[in-house]
C-alpha positions in Angstrom: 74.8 80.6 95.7 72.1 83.2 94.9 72.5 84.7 91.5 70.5 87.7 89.7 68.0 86.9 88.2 67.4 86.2 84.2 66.3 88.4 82.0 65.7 89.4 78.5 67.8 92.4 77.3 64.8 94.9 77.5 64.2 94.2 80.9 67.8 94.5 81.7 68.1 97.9 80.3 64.7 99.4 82.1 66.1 97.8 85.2 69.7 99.5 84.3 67.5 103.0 83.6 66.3 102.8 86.7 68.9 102.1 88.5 71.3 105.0 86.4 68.8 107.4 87.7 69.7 106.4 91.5 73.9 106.5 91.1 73.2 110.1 89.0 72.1 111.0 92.7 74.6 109.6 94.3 77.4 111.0 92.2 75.8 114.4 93.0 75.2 114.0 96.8 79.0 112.9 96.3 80.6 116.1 95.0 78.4 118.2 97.8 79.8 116.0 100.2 83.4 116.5 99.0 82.9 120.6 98.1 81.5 120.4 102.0 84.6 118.7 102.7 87.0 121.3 101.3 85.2 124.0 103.5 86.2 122.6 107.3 88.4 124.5 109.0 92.0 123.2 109.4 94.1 122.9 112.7 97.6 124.3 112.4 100.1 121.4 114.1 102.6 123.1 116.6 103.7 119.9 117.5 107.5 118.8 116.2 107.3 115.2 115.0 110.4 113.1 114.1 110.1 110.1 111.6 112.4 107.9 110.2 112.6 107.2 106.6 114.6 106.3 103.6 116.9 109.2 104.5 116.9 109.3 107.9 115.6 111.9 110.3 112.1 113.4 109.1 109.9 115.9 110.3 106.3 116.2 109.1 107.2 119.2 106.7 109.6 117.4 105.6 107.2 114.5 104.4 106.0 117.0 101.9 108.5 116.9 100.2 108.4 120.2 99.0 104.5 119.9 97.6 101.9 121.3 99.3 99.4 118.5 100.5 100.2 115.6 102.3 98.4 112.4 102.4 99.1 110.3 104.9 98.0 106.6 105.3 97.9 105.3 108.9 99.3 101.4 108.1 98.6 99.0 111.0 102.3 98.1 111.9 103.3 97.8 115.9 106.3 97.8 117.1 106.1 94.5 118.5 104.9 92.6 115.0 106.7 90.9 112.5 104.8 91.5 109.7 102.7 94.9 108.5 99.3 94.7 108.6 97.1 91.9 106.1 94.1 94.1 104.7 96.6 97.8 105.2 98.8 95.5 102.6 96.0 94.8 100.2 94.7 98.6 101.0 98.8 99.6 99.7 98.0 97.9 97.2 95.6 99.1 95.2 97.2 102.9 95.3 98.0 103.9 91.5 101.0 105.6 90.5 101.9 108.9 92.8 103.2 110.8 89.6 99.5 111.5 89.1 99.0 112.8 92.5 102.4 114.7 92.6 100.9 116.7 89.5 98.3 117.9 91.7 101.0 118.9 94.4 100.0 115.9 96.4 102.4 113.5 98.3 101.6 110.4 99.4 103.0 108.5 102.0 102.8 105.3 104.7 103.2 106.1 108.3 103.6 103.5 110.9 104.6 103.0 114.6 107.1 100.2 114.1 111.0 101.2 114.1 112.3 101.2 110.4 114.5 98.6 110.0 111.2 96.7 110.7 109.4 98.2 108.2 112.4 98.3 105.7 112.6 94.2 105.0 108.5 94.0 105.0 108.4 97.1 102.4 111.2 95.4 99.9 109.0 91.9 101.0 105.7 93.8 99.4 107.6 95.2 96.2 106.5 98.9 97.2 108.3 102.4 96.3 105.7 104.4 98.0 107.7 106.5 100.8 106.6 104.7 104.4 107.8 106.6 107.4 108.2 105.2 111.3 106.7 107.6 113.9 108.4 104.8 116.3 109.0 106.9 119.6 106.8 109.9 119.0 102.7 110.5 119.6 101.8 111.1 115.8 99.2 107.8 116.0 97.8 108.7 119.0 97.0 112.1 118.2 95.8 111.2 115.0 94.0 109.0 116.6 94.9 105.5 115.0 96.9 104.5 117.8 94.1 104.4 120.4 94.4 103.1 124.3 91.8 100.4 125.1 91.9 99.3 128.7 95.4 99.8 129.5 96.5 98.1 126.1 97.1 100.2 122.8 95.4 99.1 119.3 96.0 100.2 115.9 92.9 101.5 113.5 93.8 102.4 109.9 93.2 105.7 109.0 94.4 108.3 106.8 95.3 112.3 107.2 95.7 114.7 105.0 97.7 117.9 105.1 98.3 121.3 103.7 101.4 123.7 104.2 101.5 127.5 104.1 105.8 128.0 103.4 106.8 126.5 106.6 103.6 125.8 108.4 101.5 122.5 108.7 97.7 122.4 108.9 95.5 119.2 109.7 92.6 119.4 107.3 91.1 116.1 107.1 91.2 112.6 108.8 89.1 109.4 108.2 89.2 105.9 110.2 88.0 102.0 109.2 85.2 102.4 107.1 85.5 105.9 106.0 88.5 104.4 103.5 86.1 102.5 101.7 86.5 103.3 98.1 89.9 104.7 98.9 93.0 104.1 96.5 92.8 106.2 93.0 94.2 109.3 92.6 90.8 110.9 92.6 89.3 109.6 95.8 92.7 110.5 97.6 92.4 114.0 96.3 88.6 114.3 97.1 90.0 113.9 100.9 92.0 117.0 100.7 91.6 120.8 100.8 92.6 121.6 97.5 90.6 118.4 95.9 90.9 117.6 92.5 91.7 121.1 91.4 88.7 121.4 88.4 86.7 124.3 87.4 83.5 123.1 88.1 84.6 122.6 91.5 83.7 124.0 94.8 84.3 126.2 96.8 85.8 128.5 93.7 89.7 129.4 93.4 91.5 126.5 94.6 91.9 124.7 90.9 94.8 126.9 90.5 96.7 127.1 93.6 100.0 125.9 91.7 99.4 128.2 89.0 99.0 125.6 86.4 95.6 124.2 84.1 93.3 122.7 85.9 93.1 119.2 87.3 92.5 117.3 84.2 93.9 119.3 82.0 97.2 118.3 83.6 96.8 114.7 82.8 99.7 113.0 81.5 101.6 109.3 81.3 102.7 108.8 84.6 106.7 109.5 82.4 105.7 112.4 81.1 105.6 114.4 84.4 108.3 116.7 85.8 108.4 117.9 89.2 
């Protein structure tokens, strides 16, 4: 095993100087990259999707539920496994409480194409809460593109969406595959993906840190029982 090296304590922090100086860089080519984020375009979706869930019968507005962005996570789960995806199960995971994300008018939820009742005993199996969805018998993964046809034969890609509604219409505003979910799983980076973002100030572009009408971002910070819808 190679291991850094040793070092006395002033070296350490002249190396750590340095090396502040280079994520201070990064941290700012990060918010341009997310304020350049928030200015794409969005797609308006026409298309009427059915899921199954927890309730039943589903349709992408209705995945909302009632906020307005949606963040959807593309979980690896055919029709024809047994068992959800290994490394979309760690990715679940890792996903903080939603109350901090439903504060920001976010939902989040887990899409997949297996039928529900085969999602259903794997979700209890995992311990989750999180609402998962099954767009078993619809094109939702293929035309988000994480359902993808490779010589004849179809293969799953994680990926995740995101969403914004206008009343009763649905806009695509974001979507990122394999890779581009490294780092993925707080509340922050899942609201960095989205139009609205984080909802601060110092954000940009300026005006959308209070599109609900409430403080800004962290000004809404509570314990995750101190929310209320």
């Amino acid at each position: 095993m190679s291991l850094p090296e040793i070092a006395s304590r002033e070296e350490w922090r002249k190396a750590r100087e340095e090396l502040l100086v280079k994520e201070k860089a990064a941290t700012r080519a990060r918010d341009a990259l997310n304020a350049e984020r928030r200015r794409l375009p969005m797609v308006e979706i026409d298309t009427e999707y059915v899921f199954e869930g927890g309730d039943g019968k589903a349709t992408l507005l209705d995945l909302f539920e009632g906020r307005d962005q949606l963040v959807v996570y593309h979980f690896m789960f055919a029709p024809e496994w047994e068992s959800g995806c290994r490394s979309c199960s760690a990715f679940l995971d890792q996903v903080g409480h939603l109350a901090h994300l439903h504060a920001r008018g976010t939902t989040f939820a887990a899409v997949s194409r297996a039928p529900y009742p085969r999602i259903l005993p794997f979700k209890a199996r995992m311990g989750w809460t999180l609402p998962w969805y099954s767009s078993f018998g619809n094109d939702f993964n293929q035309d988000f593109e994480v359902t993808l046809d490779s010589a004849g034969e179809l293969v799953e890609r994680p990926g995740v969406s995101c969403f914004l509604r206008d009343r009763d219409r649905v806009f695509h505003t974001y979507s990122a595959y394999e890779r581009g979910l490294d780092g993925l799983g707080s509340t922050g980076s899942f609201l960095d993906l989205t139009a609205l973002g984080r909802q601060e100030e110092w954000e940009e572009p300026k005006g959308r840190a209070s599109a609900f009408g409430a403080p800004a971002g962290s000004e809404r910070i509570r314990y995750h029982d101190e929310y209320e819808e």
